[in-house]
SEZA-962248 format. One record per residue (C-alpha): residue number from 0; residue in one letter; x, y, z. Coordinates in Angstrom, 1 decimal, decimal comma, m for minus. Each point is the difference from the previous one (the first is absolute). Layout:
BEGIN
 num residu     c1     c2     c3
 NUM      A      X      Y      Z
...
This chain:
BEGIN
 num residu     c1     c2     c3
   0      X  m87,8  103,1   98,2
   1      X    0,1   m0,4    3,8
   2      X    0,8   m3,7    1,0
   3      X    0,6   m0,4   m3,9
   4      X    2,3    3,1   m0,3
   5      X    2,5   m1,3    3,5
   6      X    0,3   m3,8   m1,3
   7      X    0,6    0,7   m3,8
   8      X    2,3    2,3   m1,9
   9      X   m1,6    1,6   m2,3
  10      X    2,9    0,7   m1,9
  11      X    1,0   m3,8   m0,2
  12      X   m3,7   m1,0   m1,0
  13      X   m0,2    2,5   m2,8
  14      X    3,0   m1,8   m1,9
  15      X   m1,3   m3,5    0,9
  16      X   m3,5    1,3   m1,5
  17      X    1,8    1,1   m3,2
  18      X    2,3   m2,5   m0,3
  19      X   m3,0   m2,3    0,1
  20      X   m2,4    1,8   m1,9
  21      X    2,8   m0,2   m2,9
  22      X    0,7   m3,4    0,5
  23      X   m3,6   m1,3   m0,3
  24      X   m2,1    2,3   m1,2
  25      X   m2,3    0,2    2,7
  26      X   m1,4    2,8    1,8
  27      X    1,3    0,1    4,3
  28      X   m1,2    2,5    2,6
  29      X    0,1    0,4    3,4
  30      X   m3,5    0,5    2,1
  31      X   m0,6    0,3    3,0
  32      X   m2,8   m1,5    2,0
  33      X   m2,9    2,1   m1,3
  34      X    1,2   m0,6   m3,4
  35      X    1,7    3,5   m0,3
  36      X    2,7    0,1   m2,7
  37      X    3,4    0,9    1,6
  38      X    2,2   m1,4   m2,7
  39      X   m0,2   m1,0   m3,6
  40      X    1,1   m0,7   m3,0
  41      X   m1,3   m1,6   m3,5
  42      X    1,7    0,0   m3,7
  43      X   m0,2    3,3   m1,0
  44      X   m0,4   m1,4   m4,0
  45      X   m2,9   m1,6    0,9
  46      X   m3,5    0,8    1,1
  47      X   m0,7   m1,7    3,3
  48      X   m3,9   m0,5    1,8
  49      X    1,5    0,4    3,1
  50      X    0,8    3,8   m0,3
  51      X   m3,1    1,2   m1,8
  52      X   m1,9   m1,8    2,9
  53      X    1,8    0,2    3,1
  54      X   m1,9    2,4    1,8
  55      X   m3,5   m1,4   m0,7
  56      X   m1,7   m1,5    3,0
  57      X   m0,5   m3,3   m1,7
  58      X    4,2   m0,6   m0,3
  59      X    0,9    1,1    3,3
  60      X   m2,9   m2,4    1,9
  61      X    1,5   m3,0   m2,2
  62      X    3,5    1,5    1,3
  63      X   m0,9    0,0    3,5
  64      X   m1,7   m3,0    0,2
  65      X    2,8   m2,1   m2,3
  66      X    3,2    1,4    2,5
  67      X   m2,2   m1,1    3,0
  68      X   m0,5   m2,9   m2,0
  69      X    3,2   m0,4   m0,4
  70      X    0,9    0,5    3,5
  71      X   m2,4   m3,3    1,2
  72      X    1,7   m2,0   m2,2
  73      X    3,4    0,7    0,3
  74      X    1,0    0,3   m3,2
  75      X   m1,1    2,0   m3,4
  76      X   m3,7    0,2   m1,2
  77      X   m0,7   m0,3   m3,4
  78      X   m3,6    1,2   m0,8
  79      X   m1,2    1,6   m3,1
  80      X   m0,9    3,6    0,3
  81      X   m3,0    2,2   m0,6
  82      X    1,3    0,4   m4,2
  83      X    0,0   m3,7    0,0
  84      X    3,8   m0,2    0,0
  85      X    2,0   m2,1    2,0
  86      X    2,4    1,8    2,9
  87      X    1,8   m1,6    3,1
  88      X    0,1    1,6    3,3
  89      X    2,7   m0,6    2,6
  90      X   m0,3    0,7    3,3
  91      X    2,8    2,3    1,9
  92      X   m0,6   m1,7    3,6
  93      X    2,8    0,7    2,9
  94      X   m0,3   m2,1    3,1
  95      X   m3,1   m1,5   m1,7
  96      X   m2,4    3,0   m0,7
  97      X   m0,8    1,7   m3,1
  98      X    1,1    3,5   m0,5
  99      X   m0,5    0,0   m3,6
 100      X    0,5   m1,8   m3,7
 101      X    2,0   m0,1   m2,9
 102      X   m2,3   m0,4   m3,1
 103      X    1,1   m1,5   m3,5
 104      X   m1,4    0,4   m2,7
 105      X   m2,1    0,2   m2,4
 106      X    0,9   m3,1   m2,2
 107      X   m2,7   m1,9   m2,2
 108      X   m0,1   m4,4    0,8
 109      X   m1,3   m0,8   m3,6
 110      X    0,6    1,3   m3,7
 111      X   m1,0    3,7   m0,6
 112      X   m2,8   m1,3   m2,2
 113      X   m3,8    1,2   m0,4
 114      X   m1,0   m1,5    3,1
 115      X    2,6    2,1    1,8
 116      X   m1,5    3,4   m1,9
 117      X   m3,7   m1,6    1,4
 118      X    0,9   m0,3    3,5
 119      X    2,4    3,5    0,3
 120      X   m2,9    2,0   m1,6
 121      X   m2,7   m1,1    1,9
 122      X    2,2    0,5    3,4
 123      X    1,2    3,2   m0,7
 124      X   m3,3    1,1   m1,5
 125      X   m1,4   m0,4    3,8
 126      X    2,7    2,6    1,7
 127      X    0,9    2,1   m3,3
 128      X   m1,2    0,6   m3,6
 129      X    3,2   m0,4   m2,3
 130      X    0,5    0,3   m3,7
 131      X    0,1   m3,4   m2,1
 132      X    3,8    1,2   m0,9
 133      X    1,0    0,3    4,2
 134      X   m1,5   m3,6    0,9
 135      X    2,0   m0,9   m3,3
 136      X    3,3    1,7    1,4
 137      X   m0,7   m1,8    3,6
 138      X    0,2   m3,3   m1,3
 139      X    2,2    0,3   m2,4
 140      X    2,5    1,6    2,6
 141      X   m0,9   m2,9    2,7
 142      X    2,6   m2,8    0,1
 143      X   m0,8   m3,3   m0,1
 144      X    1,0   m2,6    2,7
 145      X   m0,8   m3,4    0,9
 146      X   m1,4   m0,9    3,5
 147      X    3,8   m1,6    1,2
 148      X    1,8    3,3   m1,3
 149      X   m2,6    2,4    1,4
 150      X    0,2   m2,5    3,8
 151      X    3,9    0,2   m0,4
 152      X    0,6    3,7   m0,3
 153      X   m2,4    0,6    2,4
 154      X    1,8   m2,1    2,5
 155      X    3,4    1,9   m1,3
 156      X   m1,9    3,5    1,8
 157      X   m1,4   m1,5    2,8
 158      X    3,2   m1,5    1,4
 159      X    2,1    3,1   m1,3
 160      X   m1,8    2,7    1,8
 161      X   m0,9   m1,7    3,0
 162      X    3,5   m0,9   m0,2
 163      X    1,3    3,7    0,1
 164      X   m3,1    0,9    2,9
 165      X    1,6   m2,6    2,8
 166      X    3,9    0,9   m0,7
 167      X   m1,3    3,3    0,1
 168      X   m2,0   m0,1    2,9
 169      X    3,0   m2,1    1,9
 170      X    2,6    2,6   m0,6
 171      X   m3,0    2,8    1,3
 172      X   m0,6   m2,8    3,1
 173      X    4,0   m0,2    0,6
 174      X    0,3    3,7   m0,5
 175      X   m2,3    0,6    3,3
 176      X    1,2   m2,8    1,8
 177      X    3,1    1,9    0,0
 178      X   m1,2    3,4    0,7
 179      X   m1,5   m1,9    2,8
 180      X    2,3   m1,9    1,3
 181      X    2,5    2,9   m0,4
 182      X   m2,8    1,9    2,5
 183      X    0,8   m2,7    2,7
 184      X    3,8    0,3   m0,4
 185      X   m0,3    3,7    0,3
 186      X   m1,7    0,0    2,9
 187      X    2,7   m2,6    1,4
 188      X    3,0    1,8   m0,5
 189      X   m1,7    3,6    1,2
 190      X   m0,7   m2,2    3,6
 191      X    3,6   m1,2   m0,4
 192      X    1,2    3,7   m0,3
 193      X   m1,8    0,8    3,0
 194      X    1,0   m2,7    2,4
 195      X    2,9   m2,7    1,2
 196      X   m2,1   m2,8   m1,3
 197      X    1,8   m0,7   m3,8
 198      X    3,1   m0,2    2,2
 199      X   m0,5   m2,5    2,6
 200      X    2,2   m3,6   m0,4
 201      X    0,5    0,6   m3,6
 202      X    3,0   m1,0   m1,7
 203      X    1,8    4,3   m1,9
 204      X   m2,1   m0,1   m2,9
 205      X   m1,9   m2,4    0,5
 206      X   m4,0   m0,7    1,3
 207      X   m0,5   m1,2    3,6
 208      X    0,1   m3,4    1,6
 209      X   m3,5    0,7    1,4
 210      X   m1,9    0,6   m3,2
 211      X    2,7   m2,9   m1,9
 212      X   m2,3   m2,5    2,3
 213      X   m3,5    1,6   m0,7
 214      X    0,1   m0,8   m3,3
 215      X    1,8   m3,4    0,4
 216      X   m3,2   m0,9    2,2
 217      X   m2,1    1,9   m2,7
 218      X    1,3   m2,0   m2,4
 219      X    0,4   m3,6    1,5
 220      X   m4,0    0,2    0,9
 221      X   m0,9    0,9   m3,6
 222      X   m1,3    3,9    1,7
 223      X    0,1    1,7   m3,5
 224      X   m1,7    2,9    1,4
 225      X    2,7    0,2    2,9
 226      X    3,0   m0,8   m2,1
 227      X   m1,2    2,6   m2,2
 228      X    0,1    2,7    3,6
 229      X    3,7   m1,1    0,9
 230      X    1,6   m0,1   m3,4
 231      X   m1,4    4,0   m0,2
 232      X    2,0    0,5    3,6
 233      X    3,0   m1,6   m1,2
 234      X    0,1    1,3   m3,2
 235      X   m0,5    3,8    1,6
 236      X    3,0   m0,9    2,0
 237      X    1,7   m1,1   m2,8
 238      X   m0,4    3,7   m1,6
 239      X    0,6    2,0    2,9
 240      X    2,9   m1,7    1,1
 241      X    1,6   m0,4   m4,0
 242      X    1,1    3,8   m0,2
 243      X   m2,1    0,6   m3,1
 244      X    2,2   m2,7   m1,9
 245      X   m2,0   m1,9   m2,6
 246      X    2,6   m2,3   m0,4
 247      X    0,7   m0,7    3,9
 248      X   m4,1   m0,5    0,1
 249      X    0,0   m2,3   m2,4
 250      X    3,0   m2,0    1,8
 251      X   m2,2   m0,1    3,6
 252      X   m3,0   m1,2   m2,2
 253      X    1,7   m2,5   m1,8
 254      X    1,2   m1,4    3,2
 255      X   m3,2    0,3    1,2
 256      X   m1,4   m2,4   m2,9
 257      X    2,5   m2,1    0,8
 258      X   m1,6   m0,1    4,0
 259      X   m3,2   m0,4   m1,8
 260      X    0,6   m2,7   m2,2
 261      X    1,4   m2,1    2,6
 262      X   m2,8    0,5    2,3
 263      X   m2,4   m1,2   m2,7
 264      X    2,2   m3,2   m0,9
 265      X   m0,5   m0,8    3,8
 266      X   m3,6   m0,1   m0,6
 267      X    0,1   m2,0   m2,7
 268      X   m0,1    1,5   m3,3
 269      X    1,4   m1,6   m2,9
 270      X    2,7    0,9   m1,7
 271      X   m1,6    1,2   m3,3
 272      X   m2,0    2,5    1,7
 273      X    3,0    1,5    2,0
 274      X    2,4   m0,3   m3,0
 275      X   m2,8    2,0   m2,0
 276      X   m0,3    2,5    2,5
 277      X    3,7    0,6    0,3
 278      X    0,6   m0,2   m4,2
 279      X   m2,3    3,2    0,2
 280      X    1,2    1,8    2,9
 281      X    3,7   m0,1   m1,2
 282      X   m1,3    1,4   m3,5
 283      X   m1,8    2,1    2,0
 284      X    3,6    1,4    2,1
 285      X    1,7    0,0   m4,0
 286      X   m2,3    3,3   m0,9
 287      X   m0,1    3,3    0,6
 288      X   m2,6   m0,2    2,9
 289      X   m0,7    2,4    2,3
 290      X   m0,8   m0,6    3,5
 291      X   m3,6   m0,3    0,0
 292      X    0,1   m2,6   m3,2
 293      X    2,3   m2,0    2,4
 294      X   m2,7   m0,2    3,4
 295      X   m2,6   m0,7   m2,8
 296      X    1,8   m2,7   m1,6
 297      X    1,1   m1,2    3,0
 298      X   m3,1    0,0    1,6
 299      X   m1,6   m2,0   m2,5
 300      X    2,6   m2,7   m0,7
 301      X   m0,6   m0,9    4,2
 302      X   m4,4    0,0   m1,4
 303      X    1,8   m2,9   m2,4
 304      X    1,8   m1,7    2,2
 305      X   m2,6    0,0    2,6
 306      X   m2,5   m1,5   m2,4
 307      X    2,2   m2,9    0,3
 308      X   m0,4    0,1    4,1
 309      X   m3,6   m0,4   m0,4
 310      X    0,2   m2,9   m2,1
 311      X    2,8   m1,7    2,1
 312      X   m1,2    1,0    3,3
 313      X   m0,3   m3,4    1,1
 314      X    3,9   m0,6   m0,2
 315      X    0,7    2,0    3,0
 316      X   m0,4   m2,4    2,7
 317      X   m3,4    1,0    1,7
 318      X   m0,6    3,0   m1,8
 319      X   m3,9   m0,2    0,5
 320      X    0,3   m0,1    4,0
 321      X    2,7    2,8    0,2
 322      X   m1,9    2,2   m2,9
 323      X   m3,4   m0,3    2,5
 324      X    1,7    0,0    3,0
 325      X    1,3    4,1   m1,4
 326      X   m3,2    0,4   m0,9
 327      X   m1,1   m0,4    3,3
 328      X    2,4    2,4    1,4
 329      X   m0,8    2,4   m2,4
 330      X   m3,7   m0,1    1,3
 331      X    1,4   m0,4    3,7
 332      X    2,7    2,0    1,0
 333      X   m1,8    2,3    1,9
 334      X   m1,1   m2,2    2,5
 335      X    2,2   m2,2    2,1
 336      X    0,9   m3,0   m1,9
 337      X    2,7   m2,5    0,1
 338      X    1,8   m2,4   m2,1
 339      X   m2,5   m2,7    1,9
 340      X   m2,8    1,9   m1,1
 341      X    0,8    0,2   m3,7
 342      X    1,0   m3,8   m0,6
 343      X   m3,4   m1,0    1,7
 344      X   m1,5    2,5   m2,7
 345      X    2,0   m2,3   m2,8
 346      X   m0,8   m2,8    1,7
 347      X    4,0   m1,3    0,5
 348      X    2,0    0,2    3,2
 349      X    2,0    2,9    1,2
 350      X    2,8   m1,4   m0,2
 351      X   m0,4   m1,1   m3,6
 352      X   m1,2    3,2   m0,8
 353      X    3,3    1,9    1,3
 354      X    2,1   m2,3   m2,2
 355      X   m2,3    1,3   m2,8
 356      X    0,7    3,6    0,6
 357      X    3,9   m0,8    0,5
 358      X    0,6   m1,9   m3,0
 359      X   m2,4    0,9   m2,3
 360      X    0,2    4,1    0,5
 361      X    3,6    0,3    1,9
 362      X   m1,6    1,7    3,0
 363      X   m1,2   m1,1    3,3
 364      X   m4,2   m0,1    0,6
 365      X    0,6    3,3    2,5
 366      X    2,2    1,9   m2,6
 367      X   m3,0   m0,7   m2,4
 368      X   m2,4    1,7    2,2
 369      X    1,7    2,6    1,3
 370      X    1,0    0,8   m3,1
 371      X   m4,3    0,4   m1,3
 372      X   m0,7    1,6    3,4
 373      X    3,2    2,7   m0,8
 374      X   m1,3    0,7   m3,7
 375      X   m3,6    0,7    1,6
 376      X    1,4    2,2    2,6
 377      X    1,9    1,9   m2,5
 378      X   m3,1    0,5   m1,9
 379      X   m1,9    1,5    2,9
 380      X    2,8    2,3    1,3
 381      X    0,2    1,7   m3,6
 382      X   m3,6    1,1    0,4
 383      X    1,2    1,9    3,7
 384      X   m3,9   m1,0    1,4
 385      X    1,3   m1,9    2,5
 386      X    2,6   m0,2    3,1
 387      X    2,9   m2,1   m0,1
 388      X   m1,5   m2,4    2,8
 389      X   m3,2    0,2   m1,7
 390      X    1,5   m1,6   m3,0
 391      X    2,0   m2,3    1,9
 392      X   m3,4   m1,8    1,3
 393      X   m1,9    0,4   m3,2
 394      X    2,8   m2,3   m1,7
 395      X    0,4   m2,7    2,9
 396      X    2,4    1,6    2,4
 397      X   m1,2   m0,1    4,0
 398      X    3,8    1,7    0,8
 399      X    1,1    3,4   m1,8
 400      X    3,3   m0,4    0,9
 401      X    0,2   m3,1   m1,6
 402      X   m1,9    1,1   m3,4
 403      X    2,6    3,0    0,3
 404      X    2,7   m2,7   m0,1
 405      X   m1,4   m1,8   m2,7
 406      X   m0,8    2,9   m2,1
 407      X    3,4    1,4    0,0
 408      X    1,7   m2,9   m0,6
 409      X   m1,9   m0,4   m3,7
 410      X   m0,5    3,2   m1,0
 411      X    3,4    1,3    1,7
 412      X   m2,0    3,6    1,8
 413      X   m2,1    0,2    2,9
 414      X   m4,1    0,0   m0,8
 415      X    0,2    3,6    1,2
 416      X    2,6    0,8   m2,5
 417      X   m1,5   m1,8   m2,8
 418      X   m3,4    1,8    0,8
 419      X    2,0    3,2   m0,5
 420      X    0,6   m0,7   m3,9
């Protein structure tokens, strides 16, 4: 079934196709989108169009162009089919594109009369000679609906199985988030192993003070993509220094919530939106979860609560001039700029600016760029291409001494050491 086969159980459709077969006496299958049959069933006491025809040419065009069909419209097609019966096709569509339909069907709109004999016969006539007593059996084994009945339980399919496709494919989506994200922690804790950096200015079992503020300035400038970086380093450090202890983890990251929550509130979220994200994190700590369903979780209740920064960004006092004045350093900090520099690039004064970086992000305007210049260095010195004073000017350093200062003091080794690792 490919895509069909990883977003639907095939196991759970079969009952829902029987139960509903039973329940309404029309025929349900499963194609895919060149109109092969994957799954199906029909009454088995009655004679049914749709399996002595299904693998003429003339059904599965009218299949493929009725789920495609379906698919524009974005909701079932009802169309009558080449034996001049009426079935419904509903679209299976993920993320918005059509990877196959459900069909219903066959049912008859009006009264099995003489008309209904005319009509059958000279369809069926075109694809397949039959017997007076089969095109008898046909109709008389075709259920009768009326155009609101026929809409309805089309509708009931469409929503039902396009239903079971997106939980599906979310628990398939969360499933490699968190081999993924698991990845990055992995990689993490085998540096911290390796080197004195988990342990520098960090409270016995706890994460440290440096990477605390990363993702406090992550998070106060609405940096999803950077929050995302330094809630990985701390949660690494969280598991290297818990001693294997799920519960001990589960104590550091609900105190790291805590941190989290509070930051947010800062930056103006409203209440509802941290009171939901906390109502789910603490069922979250109730189960039986395992470390990696903790980062994931955790992870994506700070995506929540960050949503709100976005919409509230305008309550921390000149958050537009300190978000593009770190853009400019970001772009910068490689050449030699200053504090003058970046609040003519914002168009505010220094000295304005400065007040921005204190109170809005708890750190001074020269802890924020040597902190960027210190990340980028660390980034060069793990690929071993260049020298230690080579890196020093490539990130805005004229004195090695002074970058050897600087570096040691965040990461807590020497660029030489940290170049060994």
């Amino acid at each position: 079934m490919s895509r069909l086969g990883e977003l639907l159980d095939s196991g759970e459709l079969s009952d829902i196709f029987k139960d509903f077969v039973q329940m309404t006496g029309l025929g349900v299958s499963l194609r895919d989108t060149h109109g092969n049959n994957l799954l199906s069933y029909y009454r088995e006491d009655r004679p049914c169009a749709c399996k002595i025809f299904e693998n003429e040419e003339m059904c599965r065009k009218s299949i493929r162009f009725s789920g495609n069909k379906s698919g524009e419209l974005g909701e079932p097609y009802i169309y009558i089919c080449g034996c001049g019966l009426v079935m419904s096709a509903s679209a299976i569509m993920p993320e918005g594109k059509v990877i196959g339909s459900v069909l219903c069907g066959p049912a008859l709109l009006w009264e099995a009369d003489e008309y209904a004999y005319d009509e059958i016969r000279e369809k069926t006539s075109q694809v397949r000679e039959l017997t007076e007593e089969e095109r008898e059996k046909i109709v008389a084994g075709t259920p009768e609906y009326s155009c609101e009945e026929m809409t309805g339980t089309s509708r009931i399919l469409f929503k039902l199985v396009n239903y079971m496709c997106r939980t599906n494919g979310d628990i398939i989506r969360q499933r490699r988030e968190i081999t993924e994200q698991q990845a990055m922690i992995s990689d993490l804790v085998a540096a911290g192993k390796k080197s004195a950096f988990f342990g520098i200015n960090r409270r016995k079992g706890f994460y440290s003070a440096e990477n605390e503020k990363k993702l406090l300035v992550s998070v106060r400038l609405g940096d999803i993509a950077g929050a995302r970086k330094q809630l990985n380093a701390v949660l690494a450090e969280i598991f290297l220094n818990s001693g294997g202890s799920i519960e001990r983890m589960k104590a550091r990251i609900f105190e790291l919530t805590g941190f989290l929550m509070r930051a947010c509130s800062e930056c103006g979220v409203s209440g509802d939106i941290l009171l939901a994200a906390s109502e789910n994190m603490n069922r979250i700590f109730g189960r039986e979860s395992g470390f990696e369903d903790l980062c994931y979780y955790t992870v994506e209740m700070l995506e929540k609560v960050m949503d709100g920064i976005y919409k509230s960004h305008g309550n921390l006092t000149g958050g537009r001039y300190l978000s593009g004045a770190c853009e400019f350093v970001n772009s910068h900090y490689s050449e030699c700029i200053s504090i003058r520099e970046t609040a003519e690039s914002v168009r505010i004064s220094p000295s304005y600016l400065s007040h921005l970086y204190k109170d809005g992000l708890g750190i001074t305007f020269t802890e924020y760029l040597s902190g960027v210049r210190i990340d980028a260095a660390k980034e060069m010195l793990r690929s071993a291409e260049k020298s230690v004073s080579e890196v020093a000017a490539a990130v805005g350093f004229d004195d090695t001494s002074y970058f050897t200062r600087i570096f040691k003091r965040y990461v807590g080794v020497s660029p030489k050491q940290y170049q060994k690792y």
